[in-house]
C-alpha positions in Angstrom: 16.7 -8.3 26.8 18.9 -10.8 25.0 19.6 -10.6 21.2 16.9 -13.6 20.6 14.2 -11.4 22.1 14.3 -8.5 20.3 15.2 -10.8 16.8 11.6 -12.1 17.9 10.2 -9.2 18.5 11.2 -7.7 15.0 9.7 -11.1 13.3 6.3 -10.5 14.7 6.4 -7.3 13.7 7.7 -7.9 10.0 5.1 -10.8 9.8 2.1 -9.0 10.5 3.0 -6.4 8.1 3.4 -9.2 5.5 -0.3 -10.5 6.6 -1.5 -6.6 6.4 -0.2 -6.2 3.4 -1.6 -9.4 2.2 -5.3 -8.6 3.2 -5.2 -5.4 1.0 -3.8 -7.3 -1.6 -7.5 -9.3 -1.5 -9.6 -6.7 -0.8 -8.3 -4.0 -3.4 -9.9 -5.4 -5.9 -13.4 -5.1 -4.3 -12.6 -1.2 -4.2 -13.8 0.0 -7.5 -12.2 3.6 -7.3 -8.3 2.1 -6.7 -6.5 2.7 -9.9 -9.1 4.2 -11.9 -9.2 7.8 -10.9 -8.9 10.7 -13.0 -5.4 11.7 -13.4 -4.0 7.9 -13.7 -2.1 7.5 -16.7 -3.0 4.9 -19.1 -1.5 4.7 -22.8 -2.2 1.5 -24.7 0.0 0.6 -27.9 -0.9 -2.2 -30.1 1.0 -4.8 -27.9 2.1 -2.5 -25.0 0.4 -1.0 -21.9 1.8 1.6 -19.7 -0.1 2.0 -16.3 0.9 4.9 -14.0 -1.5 5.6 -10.9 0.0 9.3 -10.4 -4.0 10.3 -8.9 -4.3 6.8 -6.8 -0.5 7.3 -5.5 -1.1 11.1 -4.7 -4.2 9.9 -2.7 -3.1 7.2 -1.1 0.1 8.7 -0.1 -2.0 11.8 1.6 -4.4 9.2 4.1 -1.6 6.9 4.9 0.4 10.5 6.3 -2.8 11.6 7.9 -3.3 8.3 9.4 0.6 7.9 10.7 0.5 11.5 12.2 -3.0 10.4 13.5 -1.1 7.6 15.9 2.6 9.3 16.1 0.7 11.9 18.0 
């Protein structure tokens, strides 16, 4: 396979991603429980807000290495 095709190849692949990525950007908002779980951390100053989704990450983190294994396998 020639250097082009497999440059291609890698494009395709790095675009859908991007498109992927870009659906979950839309429909996360729609999802009431992203970012709200207990265990998120949330401390709000007069003018400052620090946001840390430790429970979201934790979760999220655990299906995306069920679903990987899922289709390694």
């Amino acid at each position: 396979m020639s250097p082009f095709g497999s440059l291609g190849r890698v494009l395709i692949i790095f675009g859908g991603c991007l498109v992927l990525a870009g659906l979950l950007m839309l429909v996360a908002p729609r999802i009431p429980w992203i970012g709200r779980l207990p265990g998120d951390i949330i401390v709000r100053k007069k003018n400052f807000t620090f946001y840390f989704p430790l429970a979201t990450s934790i979760v999220l983190s655990v299906l995306l290495t069920v679903l990987f294994n899922l289709f390694r396998r």
